[in-house]
N, C-alpha and C positions, 0 to 999 in steps of 0.2 A: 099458896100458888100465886105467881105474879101477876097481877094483873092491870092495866091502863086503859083507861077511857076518858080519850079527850072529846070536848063540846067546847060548843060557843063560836064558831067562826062561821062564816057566811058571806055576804055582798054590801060592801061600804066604799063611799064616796072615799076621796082620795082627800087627806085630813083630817078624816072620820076616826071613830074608836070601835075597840073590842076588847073584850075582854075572853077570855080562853082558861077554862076548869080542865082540871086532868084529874080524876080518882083514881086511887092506888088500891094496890092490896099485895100483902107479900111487901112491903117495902116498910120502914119505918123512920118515920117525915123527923122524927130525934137523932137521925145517926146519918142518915144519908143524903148524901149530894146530887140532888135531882135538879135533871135541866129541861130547858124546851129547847126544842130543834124546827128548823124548817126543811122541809123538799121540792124542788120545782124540777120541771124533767129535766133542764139543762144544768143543776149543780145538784153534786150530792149532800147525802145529807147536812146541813149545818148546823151545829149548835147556835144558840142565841142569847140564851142566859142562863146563868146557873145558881144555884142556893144551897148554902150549905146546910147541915146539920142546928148549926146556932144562930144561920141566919143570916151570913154574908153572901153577900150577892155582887156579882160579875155580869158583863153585860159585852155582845161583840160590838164594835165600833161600829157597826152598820144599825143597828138600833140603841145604840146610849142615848139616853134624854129622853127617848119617846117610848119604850116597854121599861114596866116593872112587871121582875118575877117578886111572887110572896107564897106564902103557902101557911092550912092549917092543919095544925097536927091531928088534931083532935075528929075534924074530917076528914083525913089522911088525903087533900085535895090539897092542890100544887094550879099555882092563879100565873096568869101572865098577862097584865094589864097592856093593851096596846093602843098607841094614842096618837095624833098626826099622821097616819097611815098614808103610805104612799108606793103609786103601783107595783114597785119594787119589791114590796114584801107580800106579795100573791106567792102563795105557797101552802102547800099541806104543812101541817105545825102538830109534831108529836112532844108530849115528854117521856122521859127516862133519865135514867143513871146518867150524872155527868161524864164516870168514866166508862166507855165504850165498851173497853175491855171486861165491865162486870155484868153487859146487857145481856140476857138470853131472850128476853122481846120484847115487839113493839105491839103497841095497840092501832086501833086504826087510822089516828090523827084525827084533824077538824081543818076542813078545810076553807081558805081565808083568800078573797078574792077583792081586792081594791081597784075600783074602776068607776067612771064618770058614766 
């Protein structure tokens, strides 16, 4: 059964850091391309970075340099390091499947608020 539970997001100065855990289950951190996404009411959902199978990692241009995704296998948890934080990336933050097309669901996100 698939399952997602992200933590670790809250209220941080604008510069500040986070880090964001997502537990799986149903997925297998050896084969599949799992990403984190954000949501804020006025855009839909976004992808932000993505991790393959062996461990290549992509990143949107709106956070290159300041989030690393990484992930461990062995605790089937999927990490998304976030660093410089700036208002801009206030937003609920879920992972999942890179390709959208393979998602049957989401879990409830963690939600991540940068503000002075």
């Amino acid at each position: 059964q698939v399952q997602l539970v992200e933590s670790g997001g809250g209220l941080v100065q604008p510069g500040g850091s986070l880090r964001l855990s997502c537990v799986v289950s149903g997925f297998n951190l050896d084969y599949d391309t799992m990403a984190w996404y954000r949501q804020t009411p006025e855009r839909q959902r976004d992808l932000v970075a993505f991790i393959t199978g062996e461990g290549s990692t992509r990143y949107a241009n709106a956070v290159k340099g300041r989030f690393t995704i990484s992930k461990d296998n062995a605790k089937n948890t999927v990490y998304l390091q976030m660093a410089d934080l700036k208002p801009e990336d206030t937003a609920v933050y879920y992972c999942n499947r890179a390709n959208r097309n393979e998602i049957t669901t989401w879990g409830q996100g963690t939600r991540v608020t940068v503000s002075s």
